[in-house]
C-alpha positions as CSV (number, residue, x, y, z in Angstrom):
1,X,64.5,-142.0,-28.1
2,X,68.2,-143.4,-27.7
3,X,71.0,-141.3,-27.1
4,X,75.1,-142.6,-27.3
5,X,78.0,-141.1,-26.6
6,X,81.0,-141.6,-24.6
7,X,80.2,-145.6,-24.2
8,X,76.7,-145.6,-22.8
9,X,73.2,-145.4,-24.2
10,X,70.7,-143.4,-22.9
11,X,67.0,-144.2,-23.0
12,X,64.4,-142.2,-22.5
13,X,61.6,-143.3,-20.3
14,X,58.4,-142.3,-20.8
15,X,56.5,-142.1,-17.4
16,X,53.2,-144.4,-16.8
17,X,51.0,-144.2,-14.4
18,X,50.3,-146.3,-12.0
19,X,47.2,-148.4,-12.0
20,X,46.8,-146.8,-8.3
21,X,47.4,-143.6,-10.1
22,X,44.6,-144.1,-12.7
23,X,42.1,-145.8,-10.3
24,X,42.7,-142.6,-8.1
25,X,42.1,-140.2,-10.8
26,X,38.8,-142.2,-12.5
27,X,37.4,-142.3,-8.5
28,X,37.9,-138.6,-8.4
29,X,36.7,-138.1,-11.9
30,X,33.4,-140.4,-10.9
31,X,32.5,-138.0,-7.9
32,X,33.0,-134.6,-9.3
33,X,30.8,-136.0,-12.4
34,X,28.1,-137.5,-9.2
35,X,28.4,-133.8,-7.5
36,X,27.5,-131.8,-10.6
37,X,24.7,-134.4,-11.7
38,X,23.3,-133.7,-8.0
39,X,23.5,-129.5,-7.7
40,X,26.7,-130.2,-5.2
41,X,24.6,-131.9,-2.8
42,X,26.8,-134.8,-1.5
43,X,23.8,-136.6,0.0
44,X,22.7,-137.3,-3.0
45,X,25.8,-137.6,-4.9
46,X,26.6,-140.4,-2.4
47,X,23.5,-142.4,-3.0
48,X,24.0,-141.8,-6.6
49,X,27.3,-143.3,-6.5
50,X,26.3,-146.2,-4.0
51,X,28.6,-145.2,-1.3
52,X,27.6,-143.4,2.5
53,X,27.5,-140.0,2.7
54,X,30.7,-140.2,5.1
55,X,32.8,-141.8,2.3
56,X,31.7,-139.3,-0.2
57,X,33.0,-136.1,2.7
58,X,36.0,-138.3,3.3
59,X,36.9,-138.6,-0.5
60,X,36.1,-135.1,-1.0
61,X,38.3,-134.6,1.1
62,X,41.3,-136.9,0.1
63,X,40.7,-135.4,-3.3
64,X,41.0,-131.5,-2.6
65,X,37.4,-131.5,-4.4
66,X,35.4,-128.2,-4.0
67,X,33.0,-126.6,-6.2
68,X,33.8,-124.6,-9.2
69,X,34.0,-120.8,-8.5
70,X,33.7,-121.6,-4.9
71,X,35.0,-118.2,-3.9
72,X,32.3,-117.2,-0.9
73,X,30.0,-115.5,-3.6
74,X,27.7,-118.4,-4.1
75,X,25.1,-120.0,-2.1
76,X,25.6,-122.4,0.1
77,X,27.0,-123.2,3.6
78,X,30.4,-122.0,4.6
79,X,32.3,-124.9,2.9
80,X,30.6,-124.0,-0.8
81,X,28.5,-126.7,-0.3
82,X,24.4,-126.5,-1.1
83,X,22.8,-128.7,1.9
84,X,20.1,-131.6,1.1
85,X,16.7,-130.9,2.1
86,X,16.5,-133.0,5.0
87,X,19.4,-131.4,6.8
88,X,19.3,-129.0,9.4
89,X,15.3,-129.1,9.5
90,X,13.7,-129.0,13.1
């Protein structure tokens, strides 16, 4: 849209996203879709992905991810998270 008036044209510019911005958002996409294919387990969500199971906490993370209707009523560990079956066995 162009705009004129008093000697100068106005443009309006339509914002883009960056290709950092849309890498970002398809990354983040990627791991929520890994984390509901896996039950919220991030053990397996990493392997599913291909990345360590640090990465995938790091991400998660960077990301602000968090389980849907994560409000403290749901089972899990304190963080909303369901653990793997290999953790925390003795």
């Amino acid at each position: 849209m162009v705009w004129h008036g008093f000697g100068f044209t106005f443009c309006r510019v339509k914002t883009v996203a960056t290709l950092r911005d849309k890498v970002k958002e398809l990354e983040r996409e990627e791991i929520v879709n890994a984390l509901r294919d896996c039950n919220w387990v991030m053990a397996r969500a990493a392997k599913q992905l291909g990345i360590t199971e640090r990465m995938i906490g790091y991400k998660v993370r960077k990301y602000g991810i968090r389980k849907e209707g994560s409000g403290g009523s749901e089972e899990g560990n304190a963080h909303g998270w369901k653990e793997s079956e290999n953790e925390h066995q003795a």
